[in-house]
N, C-alpha and C positions, 0 to 999 in steps of 0.2 A: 483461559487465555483471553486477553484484554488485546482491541484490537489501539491502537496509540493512534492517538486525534490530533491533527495540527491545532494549532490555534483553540488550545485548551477545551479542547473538547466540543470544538463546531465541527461543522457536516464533514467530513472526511469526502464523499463524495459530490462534493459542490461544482463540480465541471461535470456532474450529472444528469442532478435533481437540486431541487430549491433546496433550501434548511427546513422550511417546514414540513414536505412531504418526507423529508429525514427523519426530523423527529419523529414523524407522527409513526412510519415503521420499525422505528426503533421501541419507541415504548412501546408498540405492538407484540415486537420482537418478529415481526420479519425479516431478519437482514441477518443475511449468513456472516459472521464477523472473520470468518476465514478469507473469502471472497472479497469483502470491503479491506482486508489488510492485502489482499495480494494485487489490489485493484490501485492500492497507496504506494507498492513496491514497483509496480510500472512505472507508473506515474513518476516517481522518486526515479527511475532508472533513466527516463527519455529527458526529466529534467537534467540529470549530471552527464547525459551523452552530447545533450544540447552547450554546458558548458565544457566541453571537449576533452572531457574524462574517457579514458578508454576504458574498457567493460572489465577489465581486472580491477583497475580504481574502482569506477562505481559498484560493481558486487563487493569489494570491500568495507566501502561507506555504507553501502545498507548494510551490511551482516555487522557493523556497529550498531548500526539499530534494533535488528533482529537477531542480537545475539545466539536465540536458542534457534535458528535456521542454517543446516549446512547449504554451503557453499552451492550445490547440487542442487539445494532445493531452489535457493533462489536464481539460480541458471530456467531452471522449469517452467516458474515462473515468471519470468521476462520471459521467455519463450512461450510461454502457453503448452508446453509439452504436458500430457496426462492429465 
């Protein structure tokens, strides 16, 4: 599973950490790629709440993204549940 990078494949989390302390875990291979996608689907979610999508729209628009994600799951995660 490939975690999907904005801006072809820069930091995904850049409201985190710099780009270079990114890379530099990346190719290390510390960065849990589940975490940094689920950290991208928040993100993704407070952006389209912010533009006044209601939460069945925006879990919609993501689960275009995340096609192989039920519905369920990404409730969870915008919630942080489990």
């Amino acid at each position: 599973m490939s975690v999907t990078k904005p801006n072809g494949g820069i930091n995904p989390l850049n409201d985190l950490i710099p780009d270079e302390i990114y890379k530099l875990l990346e190719s290390r291979g510390f960065l849990n790629e589940k975490s940094v996608r689920d950290h991208q689907i928040r993100k993704k979610f407070e952006l389209l709440k912010n533009e006044n999508k209601n939460v069945i729209e925006a879990i919609g628009i993501i689960q275009k993204d995340y096609p192989y994600l039920q519905t369920d799951t990404i409730r969870k995660i915008i919630y942080h549940i489990g």
